[in-house]
C-alpha positions as protocol buffer text, in pm:
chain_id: "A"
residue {
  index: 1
  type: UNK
  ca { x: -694 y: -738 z: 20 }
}
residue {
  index: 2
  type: UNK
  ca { x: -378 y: -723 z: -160 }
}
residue {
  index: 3
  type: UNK
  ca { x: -79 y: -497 z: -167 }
}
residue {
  index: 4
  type: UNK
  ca { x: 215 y: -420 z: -296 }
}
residue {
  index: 5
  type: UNK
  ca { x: 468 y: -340 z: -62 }
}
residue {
  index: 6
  type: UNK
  ca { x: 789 y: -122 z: -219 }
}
residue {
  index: 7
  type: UNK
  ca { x: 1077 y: 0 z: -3 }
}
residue {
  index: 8
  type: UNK
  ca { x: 1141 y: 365 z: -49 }
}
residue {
  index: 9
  type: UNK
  ca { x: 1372 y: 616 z: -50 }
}
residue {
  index: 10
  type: UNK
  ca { x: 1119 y: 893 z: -113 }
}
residue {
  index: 11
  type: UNK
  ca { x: 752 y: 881 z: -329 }
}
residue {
  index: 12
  type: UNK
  ca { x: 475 y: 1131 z: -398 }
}
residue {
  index: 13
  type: UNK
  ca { x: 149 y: 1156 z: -540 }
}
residue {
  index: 14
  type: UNK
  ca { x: 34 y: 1404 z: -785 }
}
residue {
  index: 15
  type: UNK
  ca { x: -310 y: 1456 z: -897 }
}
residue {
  index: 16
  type: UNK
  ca { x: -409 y: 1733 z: -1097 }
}
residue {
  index: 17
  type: UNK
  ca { x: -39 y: 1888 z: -1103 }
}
residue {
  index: 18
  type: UNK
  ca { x: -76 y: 1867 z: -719 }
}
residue {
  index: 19
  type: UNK
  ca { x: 128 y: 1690 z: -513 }
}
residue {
  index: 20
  type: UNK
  ca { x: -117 y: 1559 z: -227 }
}
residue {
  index: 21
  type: UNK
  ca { x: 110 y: 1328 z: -42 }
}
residue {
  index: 22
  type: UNK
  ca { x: 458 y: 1251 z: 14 }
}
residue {
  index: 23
  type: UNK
  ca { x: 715 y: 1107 z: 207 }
}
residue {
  index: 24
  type: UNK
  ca { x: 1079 y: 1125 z: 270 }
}
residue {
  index: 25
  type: UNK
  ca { x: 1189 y: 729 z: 354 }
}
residue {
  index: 26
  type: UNK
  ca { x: 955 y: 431 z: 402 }
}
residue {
  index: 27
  type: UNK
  ca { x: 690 y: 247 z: 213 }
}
residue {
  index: 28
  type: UNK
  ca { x: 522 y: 281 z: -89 }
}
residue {
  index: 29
  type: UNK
  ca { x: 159 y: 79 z: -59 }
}
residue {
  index: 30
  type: UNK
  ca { x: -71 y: 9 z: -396 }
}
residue {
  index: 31
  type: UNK
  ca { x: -355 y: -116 z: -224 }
}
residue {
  index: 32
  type: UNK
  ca { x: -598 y: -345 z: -362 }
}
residue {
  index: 33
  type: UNK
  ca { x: -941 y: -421 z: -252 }
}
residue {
  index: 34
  type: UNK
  ca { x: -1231 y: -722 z: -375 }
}
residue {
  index: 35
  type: UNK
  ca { x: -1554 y: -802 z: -282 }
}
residue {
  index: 36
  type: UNK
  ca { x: -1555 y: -1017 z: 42 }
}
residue {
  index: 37
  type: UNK
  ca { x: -1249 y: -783 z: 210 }
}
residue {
  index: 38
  type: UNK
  ca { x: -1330 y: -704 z: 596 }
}
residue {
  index: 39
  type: UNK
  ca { x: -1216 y: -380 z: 832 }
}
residue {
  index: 40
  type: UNK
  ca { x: -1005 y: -717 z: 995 }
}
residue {
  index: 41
  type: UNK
  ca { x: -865 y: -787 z: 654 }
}
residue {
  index: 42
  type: UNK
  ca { x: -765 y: -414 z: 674 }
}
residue {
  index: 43
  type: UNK
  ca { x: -640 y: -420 z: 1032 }
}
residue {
  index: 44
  type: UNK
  ca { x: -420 y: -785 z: 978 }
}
residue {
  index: 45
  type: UNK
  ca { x: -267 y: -616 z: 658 }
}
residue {
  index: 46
  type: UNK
  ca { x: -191 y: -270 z: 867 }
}
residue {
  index: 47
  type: UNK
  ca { x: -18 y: -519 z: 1112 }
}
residue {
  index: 48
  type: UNK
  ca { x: 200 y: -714 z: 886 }
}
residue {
  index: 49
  type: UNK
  ca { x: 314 y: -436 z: 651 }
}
residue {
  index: 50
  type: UNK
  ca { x: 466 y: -236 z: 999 }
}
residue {
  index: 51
  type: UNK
  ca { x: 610 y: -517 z: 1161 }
}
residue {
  index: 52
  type: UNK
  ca { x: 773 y: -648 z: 841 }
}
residue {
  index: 53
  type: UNK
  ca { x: 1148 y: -695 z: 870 }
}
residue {
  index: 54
  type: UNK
  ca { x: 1238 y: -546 z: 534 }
}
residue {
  index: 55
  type: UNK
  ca { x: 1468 y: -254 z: 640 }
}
residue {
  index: 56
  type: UNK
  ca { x: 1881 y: -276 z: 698 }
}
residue {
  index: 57
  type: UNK
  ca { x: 1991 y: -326 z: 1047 }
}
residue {
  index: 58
  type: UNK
  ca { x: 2384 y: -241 z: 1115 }
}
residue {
  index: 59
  type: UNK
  ca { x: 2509 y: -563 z: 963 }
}
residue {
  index: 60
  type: UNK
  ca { x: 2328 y: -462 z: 648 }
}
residue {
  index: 61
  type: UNK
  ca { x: 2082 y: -761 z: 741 }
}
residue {
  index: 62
  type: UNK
  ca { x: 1678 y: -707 z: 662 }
}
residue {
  index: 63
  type: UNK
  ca { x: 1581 y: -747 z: 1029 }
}
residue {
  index: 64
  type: UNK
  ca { x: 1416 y: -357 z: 1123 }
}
residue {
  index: 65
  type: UNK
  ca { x: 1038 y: -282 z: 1094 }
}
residue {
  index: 66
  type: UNK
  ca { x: 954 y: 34 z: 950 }
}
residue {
  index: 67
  type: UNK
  ca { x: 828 y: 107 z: 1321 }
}
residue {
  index: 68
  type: UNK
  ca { x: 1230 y: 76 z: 1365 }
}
residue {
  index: 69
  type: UNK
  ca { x: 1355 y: 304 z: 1129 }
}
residue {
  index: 70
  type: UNK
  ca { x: 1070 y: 511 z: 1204 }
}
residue {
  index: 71
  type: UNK
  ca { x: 957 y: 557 z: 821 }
}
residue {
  index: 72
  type: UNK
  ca { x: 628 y: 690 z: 664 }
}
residue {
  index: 73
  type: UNK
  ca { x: 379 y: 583 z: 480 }
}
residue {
  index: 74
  type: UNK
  ca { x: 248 y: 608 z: 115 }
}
residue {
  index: 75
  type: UNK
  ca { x: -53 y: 457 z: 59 }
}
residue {
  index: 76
  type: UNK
  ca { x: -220 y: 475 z: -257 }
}
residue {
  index: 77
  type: UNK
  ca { x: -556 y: 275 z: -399 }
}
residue {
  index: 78
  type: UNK
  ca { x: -505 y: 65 z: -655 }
}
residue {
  index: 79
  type: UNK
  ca { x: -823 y: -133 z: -800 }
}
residue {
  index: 80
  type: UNK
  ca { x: -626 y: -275 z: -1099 }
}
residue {
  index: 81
  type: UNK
  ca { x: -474 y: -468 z: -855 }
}
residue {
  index: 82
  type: UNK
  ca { x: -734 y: -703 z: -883 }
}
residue {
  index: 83
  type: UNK
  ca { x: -722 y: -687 z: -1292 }
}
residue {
  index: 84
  type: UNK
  ca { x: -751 y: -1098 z: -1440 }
}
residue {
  index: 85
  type: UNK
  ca { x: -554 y: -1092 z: -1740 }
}
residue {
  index: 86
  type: UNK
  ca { x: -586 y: -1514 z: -1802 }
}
residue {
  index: 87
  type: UNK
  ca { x: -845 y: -1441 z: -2085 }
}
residue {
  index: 88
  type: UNK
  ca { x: -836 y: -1201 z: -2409 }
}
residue {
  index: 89
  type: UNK
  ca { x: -570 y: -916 z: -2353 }
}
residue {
  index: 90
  type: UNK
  ca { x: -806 y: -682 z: -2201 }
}
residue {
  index: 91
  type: UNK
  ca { x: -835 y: -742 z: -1825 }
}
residue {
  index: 92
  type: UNK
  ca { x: -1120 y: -812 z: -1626 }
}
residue {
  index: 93
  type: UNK
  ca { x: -1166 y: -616 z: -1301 }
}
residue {
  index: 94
  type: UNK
  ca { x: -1542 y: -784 z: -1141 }
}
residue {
  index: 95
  type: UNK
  ca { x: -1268 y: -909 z: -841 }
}
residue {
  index: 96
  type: UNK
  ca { x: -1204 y: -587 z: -793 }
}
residue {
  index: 97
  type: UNK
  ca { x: -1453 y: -410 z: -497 }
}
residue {
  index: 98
  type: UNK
  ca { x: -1685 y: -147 z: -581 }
}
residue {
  index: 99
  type: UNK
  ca { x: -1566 y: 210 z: -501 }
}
residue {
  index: 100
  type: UNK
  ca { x: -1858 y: 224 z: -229 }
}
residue {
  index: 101
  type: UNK
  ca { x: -1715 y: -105 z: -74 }
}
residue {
  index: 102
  type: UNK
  ca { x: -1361 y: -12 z: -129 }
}
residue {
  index: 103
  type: UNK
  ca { x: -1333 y: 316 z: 30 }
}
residue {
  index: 104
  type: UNK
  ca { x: -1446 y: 180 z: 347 }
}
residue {
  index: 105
  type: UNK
  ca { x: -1210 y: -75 z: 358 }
}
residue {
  index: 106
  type: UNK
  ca { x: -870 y: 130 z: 200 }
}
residue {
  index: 107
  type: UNK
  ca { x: -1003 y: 403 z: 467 }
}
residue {
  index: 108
  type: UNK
  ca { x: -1000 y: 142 z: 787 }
}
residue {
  index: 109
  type: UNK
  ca { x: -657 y: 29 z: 664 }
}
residue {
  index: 110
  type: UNK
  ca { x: -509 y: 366 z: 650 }
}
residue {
  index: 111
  type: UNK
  ca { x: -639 y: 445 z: 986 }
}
residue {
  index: 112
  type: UNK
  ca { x: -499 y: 147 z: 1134 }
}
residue {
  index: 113
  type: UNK
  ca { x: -163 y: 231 z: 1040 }
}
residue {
  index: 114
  type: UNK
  ca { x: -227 y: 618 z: 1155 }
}
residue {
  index: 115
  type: UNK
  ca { x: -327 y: 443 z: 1514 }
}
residue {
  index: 116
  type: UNK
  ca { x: 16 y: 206 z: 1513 }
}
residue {
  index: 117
  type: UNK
  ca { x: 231 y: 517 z: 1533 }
}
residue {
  index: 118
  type: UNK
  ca { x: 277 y: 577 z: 1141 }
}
residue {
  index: 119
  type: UNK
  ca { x: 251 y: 896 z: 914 }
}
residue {
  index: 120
  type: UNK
  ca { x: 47 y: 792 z: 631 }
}
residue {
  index: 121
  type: UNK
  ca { x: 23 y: 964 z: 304 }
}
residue {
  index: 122
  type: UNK
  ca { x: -222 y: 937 z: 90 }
}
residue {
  index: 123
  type: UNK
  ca { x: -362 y: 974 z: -317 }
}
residue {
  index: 124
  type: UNK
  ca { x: -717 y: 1024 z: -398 }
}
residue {
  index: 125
  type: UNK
  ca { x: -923 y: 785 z: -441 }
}
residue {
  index: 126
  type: UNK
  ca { x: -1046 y: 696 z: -734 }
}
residue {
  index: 127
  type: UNK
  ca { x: -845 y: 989 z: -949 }
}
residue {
  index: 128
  type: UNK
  ca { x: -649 y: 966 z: -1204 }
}
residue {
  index: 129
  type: UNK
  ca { x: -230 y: 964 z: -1025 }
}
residue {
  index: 130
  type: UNK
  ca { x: 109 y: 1031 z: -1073 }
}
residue {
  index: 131
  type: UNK
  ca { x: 322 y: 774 z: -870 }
}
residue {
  index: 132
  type: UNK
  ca { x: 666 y: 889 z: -860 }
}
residue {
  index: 133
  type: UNK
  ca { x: 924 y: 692 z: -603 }
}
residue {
  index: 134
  type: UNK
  ca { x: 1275 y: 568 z: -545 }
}
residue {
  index: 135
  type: UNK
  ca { x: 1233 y: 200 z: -477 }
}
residue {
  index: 136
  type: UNK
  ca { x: 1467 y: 130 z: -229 }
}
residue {
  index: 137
  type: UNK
  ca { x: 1717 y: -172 z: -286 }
}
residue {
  index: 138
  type: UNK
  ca { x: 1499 y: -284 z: -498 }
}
residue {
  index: 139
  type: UNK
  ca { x: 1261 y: -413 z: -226 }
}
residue {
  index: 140
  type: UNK
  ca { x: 865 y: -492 z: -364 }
}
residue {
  index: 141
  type: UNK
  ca { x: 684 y: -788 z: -170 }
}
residue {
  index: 142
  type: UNK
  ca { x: 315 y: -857 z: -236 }
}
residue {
  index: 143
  type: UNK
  ca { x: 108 y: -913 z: 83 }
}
residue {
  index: 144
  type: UNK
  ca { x: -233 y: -1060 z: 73 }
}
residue {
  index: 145
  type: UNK
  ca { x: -487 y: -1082 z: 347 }
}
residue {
  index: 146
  type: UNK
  ca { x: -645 y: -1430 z: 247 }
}
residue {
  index: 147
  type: UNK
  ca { x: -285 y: -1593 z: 324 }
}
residue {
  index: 148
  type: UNK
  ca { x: -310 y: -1508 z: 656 }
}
């Protein structure tokens, strides 16, 4: 698994002219999902992302989780992730995980964060989504389960 882990201020996710999720102050997660990814890749990411020290303490240091500052969750799929752009100049997605694989896997992760305390937001999977956020600092770290 990979994902991309932005700081923000606020985000949303609009399909169809429909916002269906949002969140005031948090993270913004494009999740990305391959072949061999496990439910413990899933649970090990959900770990990391809420434990990372990423957020301002009161000496304007990064040293509070977002279980700290008690911050929400956007979490949206993102299969282009995974997109090899070495050859040609169109990408290649075969690393990327078929939908059937993938959903199981982006829906573990979510869940694991739901059971560590978080709200989590979500788009739809596999639709076609507006992202619109207010990166935070700018803060974006990439965080990938087979560095573990």
């Amino acid at each position: 698994m990979k994902v991309v882990v932005q700081r923000a201020k606020r985000a949303k996710v609009i399909v169809e002219n429909e916002v269906v999720g949002s969140i005031d102050h948090g993270l913004m997660l494009l999740v990305g999902v391959t072949h061999d990814d496990t439910v413990e890749d899933a649970a090990y990411l959900a770990d990391k992302i809420v434990n990372l020290r990423i957020f301002e303490d009161e000496n304007d240091k990064m040293n509070l989780s977002l279980l700290d500052v008690k911050g929400g969750i956007l979490s949206v799929s993102q299969f282009t992730l995974y997109g090899d752009c070495r050859k040609g100049r169109r990408p290649n997605f075969m690393s990327a995980a078929k939908p059937e694989h993938a959903t199981v896997i982006y829906d573990s992760f979510n869940k694991e964060l739901r059971e560590k305390g978080i709200t989590v937001e979500t788009g739809t999977f596999g639709a076609m989504m507006e992202v619109d956020f207010v990166n935070d600092g700018p803060v974006t770290l990439i965080v990938e389960s087979k560095e573990k």
